[in-house]
N, CA, C and O of each residue as an XYZ file, in Angstrom:
576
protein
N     -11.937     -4.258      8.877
C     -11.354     -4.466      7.570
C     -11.134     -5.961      7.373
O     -10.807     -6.773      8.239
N     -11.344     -6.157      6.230
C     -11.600     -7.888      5.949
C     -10.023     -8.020      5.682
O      -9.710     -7.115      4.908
N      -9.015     -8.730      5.997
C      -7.502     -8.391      6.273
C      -7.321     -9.395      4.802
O      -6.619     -8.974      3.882
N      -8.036    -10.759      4.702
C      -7.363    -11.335      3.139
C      -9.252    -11.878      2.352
O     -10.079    -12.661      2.818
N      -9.295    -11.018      1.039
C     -10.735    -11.158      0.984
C     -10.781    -12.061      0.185
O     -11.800    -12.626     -0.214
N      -9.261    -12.356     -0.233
C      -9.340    -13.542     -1.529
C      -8.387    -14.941     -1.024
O      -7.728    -15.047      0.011
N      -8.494    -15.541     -1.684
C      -7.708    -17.234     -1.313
C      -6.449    -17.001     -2.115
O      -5.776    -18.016     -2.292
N      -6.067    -16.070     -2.549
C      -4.744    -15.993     -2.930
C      -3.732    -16.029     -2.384
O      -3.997    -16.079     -1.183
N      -1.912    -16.037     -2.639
C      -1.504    -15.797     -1.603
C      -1.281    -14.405     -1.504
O      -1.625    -13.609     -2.377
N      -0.644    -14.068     -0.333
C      -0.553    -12.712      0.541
C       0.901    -11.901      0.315
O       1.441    -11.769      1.413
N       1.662    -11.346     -0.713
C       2.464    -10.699      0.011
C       2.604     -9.542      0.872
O       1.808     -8.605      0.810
N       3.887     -9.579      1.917
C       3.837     -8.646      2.714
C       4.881     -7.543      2.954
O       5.918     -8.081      2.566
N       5.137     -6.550      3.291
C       6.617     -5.710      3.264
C       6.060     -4.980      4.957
O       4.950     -5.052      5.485
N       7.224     -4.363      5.411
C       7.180     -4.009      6.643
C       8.185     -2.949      6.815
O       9.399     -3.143      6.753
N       7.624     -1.835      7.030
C       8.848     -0.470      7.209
C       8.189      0.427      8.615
O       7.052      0.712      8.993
N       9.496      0.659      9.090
C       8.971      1.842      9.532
C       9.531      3.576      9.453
O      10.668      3.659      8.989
N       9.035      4.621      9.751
C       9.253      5.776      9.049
C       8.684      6.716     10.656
O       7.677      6.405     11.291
N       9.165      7.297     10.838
C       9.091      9.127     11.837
C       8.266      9.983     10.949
O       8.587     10.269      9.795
N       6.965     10.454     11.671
C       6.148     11.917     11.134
C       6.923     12.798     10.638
O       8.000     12.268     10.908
N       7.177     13.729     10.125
C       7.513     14.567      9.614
C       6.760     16.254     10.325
O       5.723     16.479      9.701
N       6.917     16.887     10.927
C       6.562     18.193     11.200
C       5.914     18.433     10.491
O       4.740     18.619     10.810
N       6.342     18.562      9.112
C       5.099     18.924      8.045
C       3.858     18.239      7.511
O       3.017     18.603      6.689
N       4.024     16.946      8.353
C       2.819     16.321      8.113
C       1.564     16.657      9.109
O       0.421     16.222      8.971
N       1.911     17.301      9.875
C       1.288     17.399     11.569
C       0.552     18.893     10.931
O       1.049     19.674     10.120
N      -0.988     18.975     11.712
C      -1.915     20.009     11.321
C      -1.840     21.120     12.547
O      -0.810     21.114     13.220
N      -2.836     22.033     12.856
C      -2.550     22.431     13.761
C      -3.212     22.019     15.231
O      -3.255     22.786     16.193
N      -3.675     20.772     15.218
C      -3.913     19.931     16.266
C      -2.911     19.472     16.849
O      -2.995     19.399     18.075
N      -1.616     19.004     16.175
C      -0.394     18.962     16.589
C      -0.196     17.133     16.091
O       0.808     16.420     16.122
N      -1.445     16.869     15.709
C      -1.308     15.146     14.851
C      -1.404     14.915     13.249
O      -1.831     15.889     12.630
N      -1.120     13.943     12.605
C      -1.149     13.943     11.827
C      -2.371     14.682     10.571
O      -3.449     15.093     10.999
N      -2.118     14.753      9.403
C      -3.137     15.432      8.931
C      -3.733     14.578      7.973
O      -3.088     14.011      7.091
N      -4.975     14.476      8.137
C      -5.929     13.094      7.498
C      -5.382     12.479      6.141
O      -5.234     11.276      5.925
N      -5.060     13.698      5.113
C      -4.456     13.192      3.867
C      -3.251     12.253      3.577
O      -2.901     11.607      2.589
N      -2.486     12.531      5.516
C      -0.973     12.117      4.805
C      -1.141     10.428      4.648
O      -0.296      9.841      3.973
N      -2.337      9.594      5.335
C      -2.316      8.384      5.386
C      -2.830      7.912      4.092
O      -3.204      6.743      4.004
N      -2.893      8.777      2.978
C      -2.794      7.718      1.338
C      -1.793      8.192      1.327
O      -1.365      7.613      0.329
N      -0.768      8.997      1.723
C       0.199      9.406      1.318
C       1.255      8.192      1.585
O       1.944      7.704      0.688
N       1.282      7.771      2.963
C       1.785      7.148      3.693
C       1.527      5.386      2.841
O       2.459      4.583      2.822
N       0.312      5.094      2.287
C      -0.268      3.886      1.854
C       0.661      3.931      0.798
O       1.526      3.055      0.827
N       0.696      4.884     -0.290
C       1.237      4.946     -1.459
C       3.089      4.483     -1.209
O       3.847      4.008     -2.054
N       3.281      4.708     -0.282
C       4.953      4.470      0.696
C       5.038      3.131      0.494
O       5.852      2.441     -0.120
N       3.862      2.831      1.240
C       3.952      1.546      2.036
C       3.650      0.731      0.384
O       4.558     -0.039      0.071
N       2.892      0.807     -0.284
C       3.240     -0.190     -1.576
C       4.184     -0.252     -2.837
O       4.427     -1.080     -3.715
N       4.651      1.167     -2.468
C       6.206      1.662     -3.517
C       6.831      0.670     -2.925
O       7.069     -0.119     -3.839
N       7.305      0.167     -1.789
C       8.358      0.117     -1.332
C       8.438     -1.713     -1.059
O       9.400     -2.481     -1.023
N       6.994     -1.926     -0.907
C       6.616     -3.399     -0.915
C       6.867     -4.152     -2.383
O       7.259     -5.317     -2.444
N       6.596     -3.354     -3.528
C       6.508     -3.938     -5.121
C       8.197     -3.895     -4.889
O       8.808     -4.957     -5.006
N       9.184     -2.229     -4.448
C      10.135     -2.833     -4.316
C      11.053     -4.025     -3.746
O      11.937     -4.627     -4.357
N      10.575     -4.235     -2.285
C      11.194     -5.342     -2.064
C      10.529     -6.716     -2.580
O      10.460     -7.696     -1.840
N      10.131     -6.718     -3.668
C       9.443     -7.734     -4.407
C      10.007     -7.941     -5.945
O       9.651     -8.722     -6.827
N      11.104     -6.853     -5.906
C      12.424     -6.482     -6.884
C      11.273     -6.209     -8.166
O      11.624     -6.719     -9.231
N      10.351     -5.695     -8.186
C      10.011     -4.741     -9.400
C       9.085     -3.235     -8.665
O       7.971     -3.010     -8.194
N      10.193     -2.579     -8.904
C       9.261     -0.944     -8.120
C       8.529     -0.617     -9.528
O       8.409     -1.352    -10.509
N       8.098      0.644     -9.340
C       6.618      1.135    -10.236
C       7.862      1.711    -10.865
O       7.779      1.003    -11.869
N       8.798      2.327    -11.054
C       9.352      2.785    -12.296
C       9.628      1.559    -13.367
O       9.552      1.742    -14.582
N      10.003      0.113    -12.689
C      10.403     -0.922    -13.582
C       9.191     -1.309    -14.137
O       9.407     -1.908    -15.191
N       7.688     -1.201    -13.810
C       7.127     -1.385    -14.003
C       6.744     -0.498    -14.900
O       6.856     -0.989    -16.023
N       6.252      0.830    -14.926
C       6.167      1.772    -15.725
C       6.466      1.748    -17.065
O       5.698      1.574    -18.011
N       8.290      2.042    -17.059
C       8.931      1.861    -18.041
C       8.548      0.457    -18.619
O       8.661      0.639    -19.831
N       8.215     -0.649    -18.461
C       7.566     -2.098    -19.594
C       6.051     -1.644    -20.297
O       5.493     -2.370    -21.119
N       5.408     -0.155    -19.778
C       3.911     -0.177    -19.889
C       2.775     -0.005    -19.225
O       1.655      0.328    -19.613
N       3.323     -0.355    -17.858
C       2.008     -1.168    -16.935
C       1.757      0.086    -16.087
O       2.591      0.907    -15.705
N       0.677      0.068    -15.912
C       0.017      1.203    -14.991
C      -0.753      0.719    -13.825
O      -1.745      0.036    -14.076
N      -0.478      0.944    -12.682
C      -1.794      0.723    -11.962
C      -2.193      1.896    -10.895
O      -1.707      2.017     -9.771
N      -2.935      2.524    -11.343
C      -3.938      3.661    -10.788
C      -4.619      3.173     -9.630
O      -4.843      1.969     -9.501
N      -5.025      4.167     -8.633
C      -6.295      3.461     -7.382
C      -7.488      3.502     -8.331
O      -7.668      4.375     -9.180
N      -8.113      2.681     -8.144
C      -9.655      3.030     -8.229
C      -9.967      3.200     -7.384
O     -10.073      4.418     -7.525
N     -10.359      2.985     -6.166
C     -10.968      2.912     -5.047
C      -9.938      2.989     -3.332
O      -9.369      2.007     -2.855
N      -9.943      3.872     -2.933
C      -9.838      3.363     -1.534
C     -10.122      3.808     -0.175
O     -11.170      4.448     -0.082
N      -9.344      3.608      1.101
C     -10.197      2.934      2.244
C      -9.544      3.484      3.470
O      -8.749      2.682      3.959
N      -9.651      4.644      4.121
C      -9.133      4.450      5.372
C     -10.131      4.476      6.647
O     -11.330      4.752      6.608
N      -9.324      4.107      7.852
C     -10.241      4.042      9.065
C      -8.683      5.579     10.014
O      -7.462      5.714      9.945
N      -9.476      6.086     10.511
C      -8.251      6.717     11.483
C      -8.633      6.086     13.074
O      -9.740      6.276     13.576
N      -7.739      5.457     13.639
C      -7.842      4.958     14.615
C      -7.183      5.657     15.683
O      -7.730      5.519     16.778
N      -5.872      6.564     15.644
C      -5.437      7.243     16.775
C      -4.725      8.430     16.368
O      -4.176      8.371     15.268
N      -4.608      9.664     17.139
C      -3.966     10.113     16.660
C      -2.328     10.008     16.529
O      -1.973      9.039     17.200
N      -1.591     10.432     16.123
C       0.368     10.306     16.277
C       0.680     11.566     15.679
O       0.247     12.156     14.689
N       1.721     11.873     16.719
C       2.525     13.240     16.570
C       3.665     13.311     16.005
O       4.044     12.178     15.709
N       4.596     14.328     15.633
C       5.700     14.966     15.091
C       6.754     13.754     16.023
O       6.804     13.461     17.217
N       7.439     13.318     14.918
C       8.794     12.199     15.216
C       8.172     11.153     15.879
O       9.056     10.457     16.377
N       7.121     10.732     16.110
C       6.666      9.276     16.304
C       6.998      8.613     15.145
O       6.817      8.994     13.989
N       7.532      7.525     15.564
C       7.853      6.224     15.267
C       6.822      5.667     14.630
O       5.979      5.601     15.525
N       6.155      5.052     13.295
C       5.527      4.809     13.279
C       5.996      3.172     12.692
O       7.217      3.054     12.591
N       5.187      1.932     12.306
C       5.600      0.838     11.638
C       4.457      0.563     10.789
O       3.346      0.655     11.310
N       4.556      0.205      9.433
C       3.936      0.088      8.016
C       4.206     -1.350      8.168
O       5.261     -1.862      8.542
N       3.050     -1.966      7.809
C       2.423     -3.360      6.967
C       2.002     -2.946      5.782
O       1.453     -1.856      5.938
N       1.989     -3.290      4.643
C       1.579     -3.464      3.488
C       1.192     -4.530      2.790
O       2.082     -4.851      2.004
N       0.157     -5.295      2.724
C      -0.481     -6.760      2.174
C      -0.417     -6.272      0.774
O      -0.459     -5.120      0.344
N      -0.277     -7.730     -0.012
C      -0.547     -7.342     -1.529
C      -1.108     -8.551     -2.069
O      -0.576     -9.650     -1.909
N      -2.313     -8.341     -2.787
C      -3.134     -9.710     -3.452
C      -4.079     -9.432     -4.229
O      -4.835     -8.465     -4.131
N      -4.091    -10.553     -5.325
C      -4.881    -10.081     -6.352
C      -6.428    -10.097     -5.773
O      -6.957    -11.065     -5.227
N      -7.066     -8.747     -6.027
C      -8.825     -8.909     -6.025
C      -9.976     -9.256     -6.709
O     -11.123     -9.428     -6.297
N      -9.346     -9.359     -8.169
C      -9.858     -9.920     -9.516
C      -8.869    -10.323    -10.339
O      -7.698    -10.408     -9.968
N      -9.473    -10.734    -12.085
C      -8.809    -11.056    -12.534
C      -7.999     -9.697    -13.331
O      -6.946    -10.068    -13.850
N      -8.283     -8.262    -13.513
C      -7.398     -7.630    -13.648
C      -7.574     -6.565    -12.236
O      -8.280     -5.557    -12.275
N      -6.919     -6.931    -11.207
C      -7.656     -5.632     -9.997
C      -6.484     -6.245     -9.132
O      -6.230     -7.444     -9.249
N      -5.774     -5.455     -8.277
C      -4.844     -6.118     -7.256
C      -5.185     -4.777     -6.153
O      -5.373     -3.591     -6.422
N      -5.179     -5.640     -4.535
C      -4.970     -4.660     -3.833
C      -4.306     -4.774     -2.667
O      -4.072     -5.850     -2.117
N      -3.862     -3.284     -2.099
C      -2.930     -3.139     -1.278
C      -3.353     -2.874      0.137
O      -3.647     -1.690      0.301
N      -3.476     -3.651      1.250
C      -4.044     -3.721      2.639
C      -2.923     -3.163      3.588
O      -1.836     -3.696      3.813
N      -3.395     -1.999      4.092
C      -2.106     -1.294      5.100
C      -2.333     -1.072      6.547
O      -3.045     -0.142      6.927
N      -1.698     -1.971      7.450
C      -1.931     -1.320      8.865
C      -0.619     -0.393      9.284
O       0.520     -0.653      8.896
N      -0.910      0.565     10.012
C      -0.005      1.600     10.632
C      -0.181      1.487     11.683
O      -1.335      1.097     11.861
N       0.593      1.676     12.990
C       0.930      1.172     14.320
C       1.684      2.124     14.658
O       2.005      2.802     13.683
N       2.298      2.628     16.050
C       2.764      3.120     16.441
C       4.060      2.106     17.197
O       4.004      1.336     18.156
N       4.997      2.431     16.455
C       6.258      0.890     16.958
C       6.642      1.024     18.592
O       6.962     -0.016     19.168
N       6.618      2.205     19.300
C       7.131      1.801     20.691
C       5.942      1.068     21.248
O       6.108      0.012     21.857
N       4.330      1.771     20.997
C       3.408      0.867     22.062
C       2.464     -0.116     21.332
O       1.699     -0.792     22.020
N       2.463     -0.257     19.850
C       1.640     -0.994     18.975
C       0.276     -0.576     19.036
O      -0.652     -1.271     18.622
N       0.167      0.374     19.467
C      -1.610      1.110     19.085
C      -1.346      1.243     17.822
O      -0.413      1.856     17.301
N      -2.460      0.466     17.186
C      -3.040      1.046     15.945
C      -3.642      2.907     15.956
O      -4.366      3.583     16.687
N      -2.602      3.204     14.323
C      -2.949      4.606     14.254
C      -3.927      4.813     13.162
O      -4.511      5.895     13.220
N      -4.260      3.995     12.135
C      -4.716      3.974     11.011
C      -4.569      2.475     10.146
O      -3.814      1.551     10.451
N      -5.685      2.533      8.776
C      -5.623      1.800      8.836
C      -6.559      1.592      7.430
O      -7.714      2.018      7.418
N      -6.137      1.096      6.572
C      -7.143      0.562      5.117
C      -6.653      0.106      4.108
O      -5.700     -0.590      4.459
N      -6.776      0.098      2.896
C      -6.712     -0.449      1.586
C      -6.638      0.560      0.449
O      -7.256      1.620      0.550
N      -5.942      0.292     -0.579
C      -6.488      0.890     -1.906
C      -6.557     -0.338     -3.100
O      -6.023     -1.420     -2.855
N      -7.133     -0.141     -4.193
C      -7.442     -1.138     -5.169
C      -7.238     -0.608     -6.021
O      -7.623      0.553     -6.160
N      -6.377     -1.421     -7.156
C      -5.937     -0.940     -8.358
C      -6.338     -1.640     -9.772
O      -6.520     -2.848     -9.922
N      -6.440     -0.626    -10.792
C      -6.501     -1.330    -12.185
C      -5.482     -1.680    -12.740
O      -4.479     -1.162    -12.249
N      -5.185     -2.802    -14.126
C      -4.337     -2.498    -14.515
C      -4.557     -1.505    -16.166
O      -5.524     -1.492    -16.928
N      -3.576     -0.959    -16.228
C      -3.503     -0.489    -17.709
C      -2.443     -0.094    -18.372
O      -1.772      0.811    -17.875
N      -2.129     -0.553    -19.373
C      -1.626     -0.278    -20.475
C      -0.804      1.682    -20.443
O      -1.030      2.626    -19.686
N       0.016      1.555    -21.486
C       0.828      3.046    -21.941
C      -0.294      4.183    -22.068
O      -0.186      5.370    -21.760
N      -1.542      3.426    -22.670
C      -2.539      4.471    -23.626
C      -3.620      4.058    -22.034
O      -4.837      4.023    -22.215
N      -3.159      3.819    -20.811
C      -4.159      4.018    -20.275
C      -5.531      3.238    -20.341
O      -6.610      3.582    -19.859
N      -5.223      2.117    -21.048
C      -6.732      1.086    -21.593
C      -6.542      0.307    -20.171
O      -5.782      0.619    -19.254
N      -7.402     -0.742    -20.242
C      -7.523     -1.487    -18.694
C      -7.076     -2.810    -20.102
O      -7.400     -3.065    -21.262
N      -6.052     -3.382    -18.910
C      -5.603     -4.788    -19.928
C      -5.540     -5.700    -18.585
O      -5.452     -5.381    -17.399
N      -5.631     -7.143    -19.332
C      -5.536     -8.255    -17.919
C      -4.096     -8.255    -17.627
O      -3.319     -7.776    -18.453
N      -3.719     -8.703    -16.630
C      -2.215     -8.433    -15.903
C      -0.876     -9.460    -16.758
O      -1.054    -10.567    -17.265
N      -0.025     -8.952    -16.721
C       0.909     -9.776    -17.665
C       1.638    -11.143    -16.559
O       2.119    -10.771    -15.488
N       1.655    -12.094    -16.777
C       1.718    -13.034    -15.845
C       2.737    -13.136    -15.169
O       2.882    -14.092    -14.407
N       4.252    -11.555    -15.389
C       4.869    -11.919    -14.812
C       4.448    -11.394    -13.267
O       4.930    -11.688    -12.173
N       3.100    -10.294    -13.723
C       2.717     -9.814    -12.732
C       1.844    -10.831    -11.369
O       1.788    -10.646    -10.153
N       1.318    -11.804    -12.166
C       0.486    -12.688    -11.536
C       1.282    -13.331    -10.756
O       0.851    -13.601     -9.635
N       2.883    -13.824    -11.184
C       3.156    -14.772    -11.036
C       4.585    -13.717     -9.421
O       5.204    -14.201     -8.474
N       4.498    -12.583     -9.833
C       5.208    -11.676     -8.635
C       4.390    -12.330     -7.413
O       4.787    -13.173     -6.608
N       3.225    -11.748     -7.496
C       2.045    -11.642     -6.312
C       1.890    -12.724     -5.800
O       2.183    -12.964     -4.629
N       1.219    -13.853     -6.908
C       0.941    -15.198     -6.483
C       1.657    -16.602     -6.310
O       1.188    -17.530     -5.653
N       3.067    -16.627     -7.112
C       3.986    -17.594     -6.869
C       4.914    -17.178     -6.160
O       5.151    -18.159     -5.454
N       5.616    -16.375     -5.858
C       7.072    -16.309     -4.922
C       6.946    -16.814     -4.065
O       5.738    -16.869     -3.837
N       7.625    -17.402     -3.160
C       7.541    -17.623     -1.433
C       7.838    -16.423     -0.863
O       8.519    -15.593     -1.465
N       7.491    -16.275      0.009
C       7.521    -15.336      1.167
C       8.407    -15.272      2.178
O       8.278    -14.424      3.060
């Protein structure tokens, strides 16, 4: 995975979260779906600590849908493992931003998984509009 594909800057958020029983198949590891599930976590929670979550966002208009995305499964992880979330965030175009996620296992740092999703932006009615600059200016001016 190409980790920064653009010269922008990078933000980053970092959580970690325990499997859930109900995420676990009957292999006894996770179940392939839960890792967009898990991605979708990991960038709720990153826009939040970036003090605008997707409801503040929402409610002004702004939409951003996946178009596209990306996983690799690298290991399996079981019921109440520990896991630790990276979440990268940077613009990929001029209306396109995307979200780069590694998952790890926090006691031994094996990578468990591992990819991206890419988003549009759009408007109330769902149109694709270029990003409003306070959005540009979230991603690409804050310090870190």
């Amino acid at each position: 995975m190409n980790r920064y594909p653009c010269e922008h800057t990078v933000r980053e958020h970092t959580l970690e979260f325990r499997i859930r029983y109900s995420e676990t198949d009957a292999m006894g590891t996770y179940y392939n779906s839960r890792a967009l599930e898990w991605f979708e976590y990991g960038r709720t929670e990153l826009l939040r600590a970036l003090g605008k979550p997707y409801r503040q966002m929402e409610s002004q208009g702004l939409w951003m849908p996946v178009r596209e995305a990306h996983v690799e499964y690298l290991a399996p992880a079981r019921y109440d493992d520990l896991l630790r979330m990276t979440c990268r965030l940077y613009r990929s175009g001029p209306a396109r931003f995307r979200f780069d996620v590694e998952i790890v296992d926090a006691e031994t740092g094996r990578a468990v998984c591992r990819g991206w999703t890419e988003h549009v932006v759009l408007d109330h009615r769902g149109r694709p509009i270029r990003p409003p600059q306070w959005l540009i200016d979230l991603v690409e001016n804050q310090p870190t």
